[in-house]
Every structure is written in C-alpha cells, then in structure tokens.
C-alpha positions, 0 to 999 in steps of 0.5 A: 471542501477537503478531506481528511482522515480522523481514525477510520473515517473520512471527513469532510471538513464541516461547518458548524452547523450541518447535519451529519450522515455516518456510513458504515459499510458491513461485508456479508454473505447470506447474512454471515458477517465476511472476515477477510482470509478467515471465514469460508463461504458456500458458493456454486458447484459445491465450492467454498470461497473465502475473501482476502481482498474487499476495496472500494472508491465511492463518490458524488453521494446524493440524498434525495429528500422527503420532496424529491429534490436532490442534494448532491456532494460535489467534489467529494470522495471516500475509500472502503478497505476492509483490509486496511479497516477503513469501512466508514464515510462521513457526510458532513454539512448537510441541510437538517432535513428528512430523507427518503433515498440516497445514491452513490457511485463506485468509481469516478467520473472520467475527469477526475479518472484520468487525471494526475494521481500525484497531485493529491495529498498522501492521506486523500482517498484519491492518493495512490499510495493510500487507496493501492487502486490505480493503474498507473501505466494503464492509467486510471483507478480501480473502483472495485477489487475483491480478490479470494481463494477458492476450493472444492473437493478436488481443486483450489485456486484464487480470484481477482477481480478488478473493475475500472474504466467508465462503463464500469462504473456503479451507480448504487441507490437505495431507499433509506428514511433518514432524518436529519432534522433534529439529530445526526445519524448513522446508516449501516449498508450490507454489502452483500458478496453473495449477490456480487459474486453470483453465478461465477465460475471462479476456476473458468474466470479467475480475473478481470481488469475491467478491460472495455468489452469484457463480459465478466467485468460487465456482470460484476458491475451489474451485480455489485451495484444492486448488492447494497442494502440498508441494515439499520439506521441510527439517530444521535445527539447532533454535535457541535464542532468546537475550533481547534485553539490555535497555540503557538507553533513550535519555531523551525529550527534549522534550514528547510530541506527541498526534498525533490521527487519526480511529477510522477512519484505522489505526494508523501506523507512527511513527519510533521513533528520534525518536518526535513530540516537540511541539519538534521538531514546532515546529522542522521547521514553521519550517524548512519555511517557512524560504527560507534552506534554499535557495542563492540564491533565496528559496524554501523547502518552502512554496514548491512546498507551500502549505498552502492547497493542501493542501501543494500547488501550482497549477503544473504545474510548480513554479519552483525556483532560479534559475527552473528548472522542475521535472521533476514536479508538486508532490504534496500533502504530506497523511496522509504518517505512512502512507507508506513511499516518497516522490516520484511514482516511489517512489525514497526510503523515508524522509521524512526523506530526501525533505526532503534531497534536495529541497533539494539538488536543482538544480532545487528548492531547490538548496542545500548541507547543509554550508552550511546546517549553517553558516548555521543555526549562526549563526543568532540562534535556531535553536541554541536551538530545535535545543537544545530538540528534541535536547538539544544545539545541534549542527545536523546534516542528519540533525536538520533532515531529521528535524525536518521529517519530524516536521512534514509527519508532523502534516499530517492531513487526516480532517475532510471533509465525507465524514468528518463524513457517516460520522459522520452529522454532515451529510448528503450531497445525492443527486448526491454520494451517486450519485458515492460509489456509483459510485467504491466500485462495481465495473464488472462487467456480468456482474454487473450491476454498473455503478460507476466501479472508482475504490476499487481504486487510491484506496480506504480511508480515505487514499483512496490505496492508496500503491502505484504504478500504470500509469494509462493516459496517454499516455507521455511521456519520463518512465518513473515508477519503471522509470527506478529499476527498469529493468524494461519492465513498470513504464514508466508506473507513478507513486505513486497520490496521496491523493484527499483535498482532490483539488478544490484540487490541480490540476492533477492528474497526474504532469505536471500535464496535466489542469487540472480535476477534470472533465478527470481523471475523464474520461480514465478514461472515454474516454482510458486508453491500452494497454500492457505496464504498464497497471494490470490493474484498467483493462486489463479494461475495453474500450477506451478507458475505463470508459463512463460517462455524463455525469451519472456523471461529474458524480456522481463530481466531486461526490463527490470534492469532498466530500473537502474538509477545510477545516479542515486547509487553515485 
C-alpha cells in the first residue's frame, strides 16, 4: 500500500471497491476553536496561552467492529500540521461493516522510529522535510509538538513541548458508532489542548524533548492520549474510484540528468513537469551568468549570487541596476531542490518563479520578459541551445525561468567536513566537537541540559528547517512575511537559511546586520528581543538570551565552519 497527498488529505491508495473513513482532527480548548498564534486561552494561575505550533504523526488505525474483531492498517501512516493546514486522514479499503470503536497510535512503532528517514518519498508523511518531526542527530521522530506563548499580568514567555521515544508514545481509543456498510463516512475529533496541556507551569517547565525518564514528557503522553473526543460523525454517498486514463506520456527530451545527493540527505521533490535534463541544466547555467538578462547595466543572477559565496554575496545589500540598492540581503542560493517557498519572506513557491521575478525586479535586474524573448531569439546560440533542451527553438519566459530553476536545482552542497566526519572520514578536533554537542543539545536546566538549542530551527541535514521564524531582532520597517499575510503574529518572521557554507555568507541576516560569524551567534546569547512573533523555542529562555559562556560561543562558531563544503565552492 502507498500514500500519497490529494489536497489536505492523505490517501491510502484504494481499491475499487472499499469503504471509506475521512478523519478530520479539530484543535480546541474548552470547546473554543484554537487559531494557531491568534487566539489566546485561560490557562492556570491566571495566565493566557496561545499555540503557534500543533504537529502530529498517527499510525496503525484500528476499527473494531459491532463483533469485537478488530481491523487493523498495517503499515499505514498519516501527518496532522495545523500550520501547514494538513488536519485530515483518510482510511481507505475498508470492509462495508458497522463499527463501534477505533484506536490510533501517535508515534511509531520502533522499527519504523529508528530506521532511515531518507528512503521515504518527499511527500510521504514519514519524509523529514515534510513532517519537520525528526531528530536527525538524536535519531528518531517527534510524535507530538505543541509549542506557544504564555503570559501573565507580569511575565511572559514560550512553550515547547516535543515527545518521542517509545515510552512516549500514545495509544488513543475512543468509542465511535460508524457504519460503513452502505455509505463512507466522515468522523470529526476534537482535540482537546486543554486537557493535554493541564495543570502545567509553563514558566517552571517551558520544554521537553521527550528524554526517557523525563516527568513532564510522561504527564503529557498521558494527558494527550485521553484528550480526543468524538465531535460528530457523518455518513455520505459512497464513491467509486474511476482509473485515471492513461494518455500518452510527454516524450524525455534531452539527456537524463544524475542529480547526486548523500544517503543522509532525503528524497526531494523534483519538478515532474520538466524532470532534470543535463541540456536544460547547461542551459539555465549560461543564463544565470548571462548579464543581457538585465536592462541596461550589465549584472546577471551571478552577480548578487557568486558561486564562490556559495551562491551568495559579501553586501549587505546587493547593488542592482542602475546602482540601486536592494531591500534584502542576497541569500545563498544552496540545497534549493528541498524548498517550496522562496525570497527571505517566503512569498513564491516556485522556483522557477523567483528566477522571473528577480529579473523584472526594479531594483535587481530590472529587465522586461518580452525583451528578453526577443533579445535571446536573435542571439547567435541560445535558439540552438533552447532546441536541445525543449525540442523547439522557441524561447519563452517560462522555458528560461524553468531552464534556470533546473540549474540552482543542481546547486548541492553535502561534502563538508562535517559530512566527511559522519562518515568517519576525518576527524573533528575537540572544540568542534563541544560546538556540535552544544548546537544539537536542548537548554533545558530542569534537566540539566545545558546546550545552545540551534537544531530547532537549523536542525537535519539542510541545517535549515525551510520554515520562517521570528529570531528575535530588533524591528526595523521591514515586517518579513506579515507584510504578505497581514497577520500581527507573523511581524518579524523571515525564512530560516541553510547554515551550510555559513562561514563564507556574511554578513549574516535578513539585512545583512551582523558582519561576522561571532557577532551572529552572540545575538542568541545576549541580544534576542521580545515580542508577540518571537519563535516559542527562544521565548522560553530568560531574558535576553540563552546564557552561553565565551568558550561556548567559541565551540559553536567552530563547529559552524565545519559546515564548509569546499568542493561545491570549487
């Protein structure tokens, strides 16, 4: 059986015939709906809460009918992220029978915990990229996150809570009369965060990774696996799956490119429209250096993305035509094929996109598509070129967006000297060892756990979780992504870039504000600023940062260079 992703759902590929169970999970708190960073919350001690984080894994469902036999889906596994909007699971290929009770587990059963996250495809919920709920250094998934803010008259601050590892893993069980027998149905669960997050001090126990042993991991286990309940349940008209009608597939034009990741990397999600073709590859590389893709002044992609920089540049702000001054730092342009939201405030999902809207950009490249059509057109060898790529030599913006997305798609950078040590290929000297203890290391005292927290938002083997955060700067005008969504609780939040090749990217920011590698890891220790949007895993520490000693500081900017791929910068 295999899943794949239809809208928000999740299938399981079904058969013609089978019965099908539709879950649609529905976050509350004593009875109130729960909007994700929006809505606040009466909790204990006369505090509010609010939740910006709600993620889940769920596995092995199990239906138990009107006879007490049990049908369980083996193999089967489904991924909540109220964030991401992904609240629903689909059981298919069901037997047409009356039910009395289902079970699920939250979590995973150890084999599939422990085993290799990179083999999964990039849109299966096991497919760390896609569910953002795996350790990748500690090994293992994260079967429950809820993260937030808290606040009283006096004080405020933020929550994460993270449980994995088997002993906390949930079991939830429920009884729910659904009948299957002439109709689909569709069972609406409440999960209840009131009753999840119960009698907790949030200001005393801010965080848990689910270490074995830890109290505050095991109380949540057992109040988040009673904390489902049955809203309502639905019948409708049972559909019949029609086949797909198989046309006739669009010929490969061009050489099949190899596209080589590392065993540790996971499987990305490559355009199947145009899959990687070694012309088309050639073809966006010429384009990206190629300055008449400007209006007047000679600059081209390269220009603001040096290859040497990792595809970067060494301004704060990069000079486009004309002299103009960008909004925003250059961000590398490294390990793209994983991303699906592009510029520092995430506005575009398509690469291919990004690449044409640079360059019409009036401050960046400036130029018009029409005249570019018309002036690669007359070139002496780009018809031939864009011949061998599409099988025509009609030039398009779409053909030259896509020919340079295939390109920065090939950008991989995995051969670090951190990847070489993972493969015990050299060794890390002892102050680099002490920075990756501290970056992949919770700050947890209650546990006496005393590490930099860096993993949450640069963890895995991006060293970036591609999501967008509010890091804890000092505001300027510029809002991030709440200047796209309009929402209050996203002012500050900017795309968290790959720490990969970190050591040649200065300066470093949104802004390029900090001019050295030191400087950056110093604001998490002494200069994070509070507010509505801060990311929950730095609004749990005290004021004004995670305290760090100057050696610490050392370890960690030492670690970050090992990052270093200097073959991809070759």
């Amino acid at each position: 059986m295999t899943l794949r992703i239809a809208g928000l759902t999740l299938l399981l590929l079904a058969s013609l015939n089978g019965a099908q169970l539709s879950i649609e999970f529905v976050a509350k708190w004593e009875a109130r709906l729960v909007t994700l960073s929006e809505s606040w919350h009466a909790a204990r001690n006369n505090s509010s809460l609010s939740l910006s984080r709600i993620a889940y894994l769920v596995s092995e469902p199990v239906l138990i009918d009107s006879t007490g036999s049990e049908h369980i889906l083996h193999d089967w596994y489904g991924l909540i992220d109220f964030e991401a909007g992904i609240t629903s699971v689909d059981l298919v290929d069901l037997p047409p029978l009356e039910f009395t009770a289902i079970e699920f587990l939250i979590g995973l059963e150890p084999e599939i915990n422990q085993s290799d996250p990179a083999k999964f495809a990039a849109k299966h919920p096991l497919n760390p990229i896609h569910n953002k709920l795996h350790w990748n250094w500690q090994d293992g998934y994260i079967f429950l996150a809820l993260e937030g803010h808290w606040h009283t008259k006096y004080k405020k601050g933020g929550f994460s809570y993270h449980l994995g590892n088997e002993p906390h893993r949930m079991r939830v069980r429920m009884p729910a009369a659904v009948d299957l027998r002439t109709s689909d149905a569709h069972l609406i669960l409440d999960f209840n965060l009131d009753h999840a997050l119960a009698n907790i001090a949030y200001a005393k126990t801010s965080s848990t990774h689910g270490r074995p042993g830890d109290p505050l991991a095991l109380q949540l286990k057992e109040q988040a696996q009673d904390a489902f309940s049955v809203a309502r349940i639905d019948s409708s008209q049972r559909q019949t799956a029609i086949p797909a009608v198989k046309g006739i597939a669009t010929p490969f034009i061009g050489t099949p490119y190899p596209l080589k990741i590392s065993k540790f990397f996971p499987l990305p999600p490559l355009p199947k429209d145009y899959p990687l073709s070694a012309e088309r590859v050639e073809l966006g590389r010429r384009l990206f250096h190629d300055a008449q893709l400007s209006k007047d002044t000679p600059i081209s992609c390269a220009s603001c993305h040096k290859s040497e920089l990792a595809f970067a540049d060494n301004r704060r702000r990069s000079t486009g035509v004309n002299q103009q001054l960008g909004r925003r730092n250059s961000m590398p342009l490294v390990n793209l094929a994983w991303k699906d939201a592009f510029f520092w405030d995430g506005r575009v999902h398509s690469l291919r996109n990004q690449a044409l809207i640079s360059i019409q950009n009036e401050t960046e490249m400036g130029a018009s598509l029409e005249k570019i059509e018309k002036k690669l057109s007359e070139h002496p060898a780009y018809p031939s070129l864009f011949n061998a790529a599409y099988g025509s030599r009609i030039i398009s913006a779409e053909r030259i967006g896509v020919a340079i997305e295939q390109f920065l798609l090939t950008q991989i950078s995995d051969d670090s000297r951190f990847d070489r040590a993972l493969k015990n290929e050299v060794a890390l000297t002892e102050i680099e060892k002490r920075g990756l203890e501290l970056f992949f290391t919770e700050y947890d005292p209650r546990r006496k756990l005393y590490g930099a927290d860096c993993f949450h938002c640069h963890g895995g083997p991006l060293f970036s979780d591609l999501s967008n955060h509010n890091n804890g700067l000092t505001l300027t005008s510029d809002r991030g992504i709440a200047e796209i969504t309009q929402r209050k609780s996203d002012v500050g939040k900017f795309s968290t870039p790959s720490l990969r090749n970190v050591e040649i990217t200065a300066p470093y920011m949104h802004d390029g504000r900090f001019i050295s590698l030191k400087e950056a890891v110093e604001h998490y220790r002494s200069g994070i600023r509070r507010g509505r949007a801060l990311d929950p895993n730095l609004a749990k520490h005290s004021s004004p940062g995670i305290p760090l000693s100057d050696a610490d500081v050392d370890a960690l900017v030492a670690f970050l260079k090992t990052l270093t791929d200097n073959k991809f910068l070759d």
